[in-house]
N, C-alpha and C positions, 0 to 999 in steps of 0.2 A: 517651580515645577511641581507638576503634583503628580499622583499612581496613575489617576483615570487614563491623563496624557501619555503615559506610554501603554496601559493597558488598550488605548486606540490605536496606538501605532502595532501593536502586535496581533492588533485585529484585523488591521488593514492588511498583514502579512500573512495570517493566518486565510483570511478571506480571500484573498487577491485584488483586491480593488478596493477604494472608498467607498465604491458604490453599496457593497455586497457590505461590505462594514457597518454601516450605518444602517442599514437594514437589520442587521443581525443582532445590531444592537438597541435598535427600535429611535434612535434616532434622527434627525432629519441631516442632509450631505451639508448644508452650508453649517451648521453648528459641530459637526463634526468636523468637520475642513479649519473652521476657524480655532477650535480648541488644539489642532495639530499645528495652525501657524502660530499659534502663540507659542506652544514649544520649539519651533523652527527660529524663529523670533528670538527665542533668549538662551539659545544654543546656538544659534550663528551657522547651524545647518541645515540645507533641505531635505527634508527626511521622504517628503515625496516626489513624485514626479509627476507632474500636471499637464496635462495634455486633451485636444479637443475631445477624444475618446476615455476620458475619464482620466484619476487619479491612481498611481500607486507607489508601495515602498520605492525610492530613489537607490542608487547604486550607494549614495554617502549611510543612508538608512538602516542597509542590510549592515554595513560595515560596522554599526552601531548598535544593530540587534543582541550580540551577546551580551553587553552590559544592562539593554535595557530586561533580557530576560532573567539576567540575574539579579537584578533588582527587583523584579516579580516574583521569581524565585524566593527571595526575602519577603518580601510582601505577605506571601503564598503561606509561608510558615509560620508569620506571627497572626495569619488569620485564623489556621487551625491550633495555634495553641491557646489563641482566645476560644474556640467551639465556635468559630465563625462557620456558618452551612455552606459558605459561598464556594466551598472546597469540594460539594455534596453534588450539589445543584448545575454545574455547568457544562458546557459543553464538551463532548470528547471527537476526537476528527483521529480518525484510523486510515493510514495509506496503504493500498493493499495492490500487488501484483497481479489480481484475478486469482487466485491457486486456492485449493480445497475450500471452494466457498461455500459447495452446500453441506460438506463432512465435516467441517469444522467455524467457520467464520459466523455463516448463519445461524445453528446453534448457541454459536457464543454471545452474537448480539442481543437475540431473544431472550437468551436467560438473566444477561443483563438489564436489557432494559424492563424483566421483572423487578429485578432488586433495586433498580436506580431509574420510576416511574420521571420524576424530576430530569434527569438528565439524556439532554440529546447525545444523539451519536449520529455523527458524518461520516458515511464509509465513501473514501475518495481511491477512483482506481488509476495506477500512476505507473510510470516504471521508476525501478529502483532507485537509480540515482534523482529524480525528484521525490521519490519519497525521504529520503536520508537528507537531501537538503533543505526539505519538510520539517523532520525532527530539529535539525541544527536551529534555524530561523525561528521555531516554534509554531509553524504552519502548523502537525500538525504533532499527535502525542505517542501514539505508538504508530511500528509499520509492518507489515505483514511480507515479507522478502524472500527470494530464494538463491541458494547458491548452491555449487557443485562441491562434494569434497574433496580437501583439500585446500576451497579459496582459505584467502587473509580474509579474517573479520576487520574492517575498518575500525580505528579510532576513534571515541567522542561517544560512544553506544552501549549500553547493555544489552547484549546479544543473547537471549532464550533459545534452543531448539526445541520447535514444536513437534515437525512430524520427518521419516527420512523416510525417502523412497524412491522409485527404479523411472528414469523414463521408459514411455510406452508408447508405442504405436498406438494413433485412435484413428477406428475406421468405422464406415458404414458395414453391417453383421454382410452385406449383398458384396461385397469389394475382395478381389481377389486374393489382397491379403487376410482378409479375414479365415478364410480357407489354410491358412500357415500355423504351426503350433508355435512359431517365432518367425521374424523380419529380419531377413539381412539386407544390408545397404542397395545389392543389386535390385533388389524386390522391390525394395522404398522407391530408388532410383528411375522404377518406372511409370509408377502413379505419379499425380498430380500431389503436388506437397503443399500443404497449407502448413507456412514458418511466421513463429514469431518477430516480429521488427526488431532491430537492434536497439540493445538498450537493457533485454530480457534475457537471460540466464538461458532460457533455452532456447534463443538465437544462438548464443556460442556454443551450445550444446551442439545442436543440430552440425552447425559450420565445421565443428572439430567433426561430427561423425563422420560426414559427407569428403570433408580429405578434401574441399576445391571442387568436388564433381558436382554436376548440376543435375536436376531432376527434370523428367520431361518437360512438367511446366510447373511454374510454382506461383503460389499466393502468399501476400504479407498480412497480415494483423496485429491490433493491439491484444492481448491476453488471452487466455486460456479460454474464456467466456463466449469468447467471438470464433475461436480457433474451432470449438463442439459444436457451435450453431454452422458455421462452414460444411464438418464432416457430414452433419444430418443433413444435408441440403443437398450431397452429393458431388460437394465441389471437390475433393481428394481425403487425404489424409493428414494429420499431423503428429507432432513428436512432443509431449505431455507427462508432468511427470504422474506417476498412478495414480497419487491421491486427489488429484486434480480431476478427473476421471470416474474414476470407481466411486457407485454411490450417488453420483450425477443423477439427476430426473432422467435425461437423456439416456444413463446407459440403462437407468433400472426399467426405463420404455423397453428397449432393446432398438434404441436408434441412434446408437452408437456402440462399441465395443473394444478393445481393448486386445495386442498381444505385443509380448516382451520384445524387445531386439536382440536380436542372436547376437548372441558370442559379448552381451554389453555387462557388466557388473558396477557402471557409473550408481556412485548414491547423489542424491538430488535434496537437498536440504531446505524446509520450510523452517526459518525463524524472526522471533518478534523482536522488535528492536523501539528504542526508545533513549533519547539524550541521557548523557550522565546529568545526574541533578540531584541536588544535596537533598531537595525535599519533592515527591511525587503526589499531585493531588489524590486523594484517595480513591476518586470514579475511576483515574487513569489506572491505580493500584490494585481496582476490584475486576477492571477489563481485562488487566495482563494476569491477572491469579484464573480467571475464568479460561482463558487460552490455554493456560499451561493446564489449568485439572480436565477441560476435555477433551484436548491432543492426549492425555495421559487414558482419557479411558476410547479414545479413539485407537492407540495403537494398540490397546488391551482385546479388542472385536476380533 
């Protein structure tokens, strides 16, 4: 057995496919393919799943994933305490729910990828629960999440708070709500709703507000991203938390805008999350230090 061989199989997981793996690794698929049978081979298990549509991790694979990453995990450490760079130089993969992208996340890439020219960064947009079985698998290294307070933080995670804040109504400045100094349900309940798909914190958000009543007509999407491109366009309104919002290209155009919901005091919790793990490569340590210092001088504005 050797590193490389599971460092491909956590590639193939991290990538989603053999295809994307071998790629990324600058490899060719039949010599990647055959370095993983040979691991499969003297393990006695199928680690992928082969199929005319490509290759990927197998059901046996994933079930084997945490040992193989904490044997990378060891790896990992006695290459940083030789001064191996390999810890400097790699790729970082961020799973992010769409939320304060251009107040916080854009920022944060940018200034990282000054300090870390060497090092990629994958911003993958997902919902939560595949982000978090992202982190578990080593898809992916940190993930960018939201909750309501009060939730349970899950197990397995070091959970950061980065930013807290109110959902909001987001409307066209021309939209009748926009004319309200706050939104009550009724008011909501008459426009067209542009809701997040299930899966998303502010689906259940929404779901709780609404009580079961349905709005004249409503729209689904994935993320915050797609929900602001909706409101501009005239399709209705949706339900966002502020910092997702405020600070937007969009709103600072004045093509989109922003008011409270009456009578709401819900806080809405962006935080970074990232496996427990004895040892953290130092790109992934210098991304989450840079999160947390400009949420900090983000809530300072």
């Amino acid at each position: 057995m050797r590193i490389e061989q599971l460092e491909y199989i956590a590639a193939v997981t991290r990538f989603g496919s053999l295809r994307r793996a071998a790629e990324e690794l600058h490899l060719s698929q039949p010599a990647l393919s055959e370095t993983v049978r040979n691991l499969e081979r003297e393990l006695g298990v199928d680690l992928l799943e082969r199929k005319r549509s490509g290759a990927k991790v197998s059901d046996e694979g994933r079930e084997l994933l945490p040992h193989i990453m904490t044997v990378l995990d060891a790896v990992d450490r006695l290459r940083g305490a030789a001064g191996d760079q390999h810890r400097i130089s790699r790729m970082v993969r961020l799973g992010t729910v769409n939320t304060a992208t251009v107040p916080l996340l854009i920022p944060t890439v940018r200034e990282f990828r000054s300090a870390h020219p060497a090092t990629q960064v994958e911003v993958v947009g997902a919902q939560q629960a595949d982000i978090q079985r992202g982190l578990l698998e080593g898809a992916f290294d940190l993930g960018l999440v939201n909750y309501l307070r009060g939730d349970d933080m899950p197990p397995g995670f070091d959970t950061t708070e980065l930013l807290r804040g109110r959902p909001v109504v987001c409307v066209r400045p021309d939209s009748p709500l926009a004319a309200l100094d706050a939104v009550d349900v009724d008011s909501l309940l008459a426009e067209p709703l542009i809701v997040m798909r299930s899966g998303y914190v502010m689906h259940r958000f929404v779901h709780r507000l609404l009580r079961g009543r349905a709005p004249s007509f409503s729209y689904s999407t994935d993320g915050a991203e797609m929900g602001k491109l909706m409101v501009a366009e005239g399709l209705g309104a949706t339900v966002l938390p502020d910092f997702s919002v405020i600070g937007d290209p969009l709103e600072r155009l004045g093509t989109i805008t922003v008011r409270p919901l009456a009578g709401d005091e819900t806080d809405v919790l962006l935080v970074l999350q990232r496996r427990h793990a004895v040892s953290v490569p130092r790109a992934v340590r210098d991304l989450h230090a840079l999160f947390v210092r400009n949420a900090g001088r983000h809530r300072a504005e």
